[in-house]
Phi, psi and omega in degrees: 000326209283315250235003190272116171301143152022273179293341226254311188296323203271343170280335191282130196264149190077016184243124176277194160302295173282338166284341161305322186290316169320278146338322161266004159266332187310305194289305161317315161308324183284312161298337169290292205271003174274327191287009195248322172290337149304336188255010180239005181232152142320105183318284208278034185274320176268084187295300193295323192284359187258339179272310166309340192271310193293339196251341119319282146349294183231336188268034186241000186306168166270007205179117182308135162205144214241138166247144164249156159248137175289055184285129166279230189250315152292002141102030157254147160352057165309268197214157176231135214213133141288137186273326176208161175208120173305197176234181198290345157185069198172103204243125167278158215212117178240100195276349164299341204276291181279000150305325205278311208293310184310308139346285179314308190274018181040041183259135157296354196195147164206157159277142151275142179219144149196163177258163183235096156311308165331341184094321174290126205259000169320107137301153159267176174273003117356265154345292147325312200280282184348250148002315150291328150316312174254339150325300186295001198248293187297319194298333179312296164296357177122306190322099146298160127228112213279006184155167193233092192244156185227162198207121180232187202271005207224014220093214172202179180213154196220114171274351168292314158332299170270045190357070192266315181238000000 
C-alpha cells in the first residue's frame, strides 16, 4: 500500500492529503534503511537485501523502469541510479548510456534491475536481448554483470539464476 502511486491512494475515502503525505515518508523511509545495509557490505555477501531493497525500491511501481547498481571491486555500492522509466510495459534501455554511466563511476561491476508492473517478474525475450546487448558493451571494457533481476508485486526473477545469461 505504502508503495501505491499517489493518485491510486487518494480514491481510498478517508484517506487524505496528509495521510498520503504520511504513508510517502513511511515508504521513504523504508527505502533509506534498506538501501543503507547494501552501502555497508559488500552488495554479493548479501543476496537477500539486494532483492529486498529493488522490490521495495520499484516493485510496486506503476511504470517500468530500469535501475542499475553501480559496484566496485569488493562489489560495494557506488550508486544506485534510475537509468529510465517507461510506460506500464516498456522501458526504453540504451546500453552504450549505461556503459558510459558505469564508466563515469569507475565501477567494476553493476546489477541490472527493473520492474514488471504486472507483477509477473518472467523475463522476456525483450529482456534476455537486452542484457546481453550490455554485457557485449561492458565485458570489453572490464565491466562485469552480475545479474539482470526483474521484481514485480508476484516476486522476482534472476536472469543469471534461470541461466538466461
Amino acid at each position: 500500500m505504502i508503495a501505491a502511486p499517489q493518485a491510486r491512494l487518494a480514491e481510498v475515502k478517508g484517506l487524505g492529503g496528509a495521510g498520503i503525505t504520511e504513508l510517502k515518508i513511511v515508504q521513504a523511509a523504508a527505502n533509506r534503511l534498506l538501501r543503507g545495509a547494501l552501502t555497508k557490505q559488500p552488495v554479493l555477501s548479501s543476496w537477500s537485501s539486494v532483492l529486498d531493497y529493488c522490490r521495495s525500491a520499484q516493485g510496486f511501481a506503476d511504470r517500468e523502469q530500469l535501475r542499475v547498481l553501480f559496484l566496485d571491486k569488493r562489489n560495494q555500492l557506488i550508486a544506485d541510479e534510475v537509468q529510465q522509466t517507461g510506460t506500464v510495459d516498456h522501458t526504453p534501455v540504451y546500453p552504450r548510456e549505461v556503459v558510459k554511466r558505469a564508466l563515469e563511476l569507475s565501477a567494476s561491476a553493476i546489477i541490472l534491475t527493473h520492474n514488471h508492473p504486472s507483477g509477473d517478474p518472467t523475463p522476456s525475450q525483450a529482456d534476455i536481448q537486452m542484457t546481453k546487448a550490455i554485457i557485449a558493451v561492458a565485458s570489453p571494457l572490464g565491466i562485469a554483470v552480475h545479474d539482470h533481476l526483474i521484481v514485480g508485486k508476484d516476486g522476482h526473477a534472476s536472469l543469471k539464476v534461470l541461466r538466461l545469461i
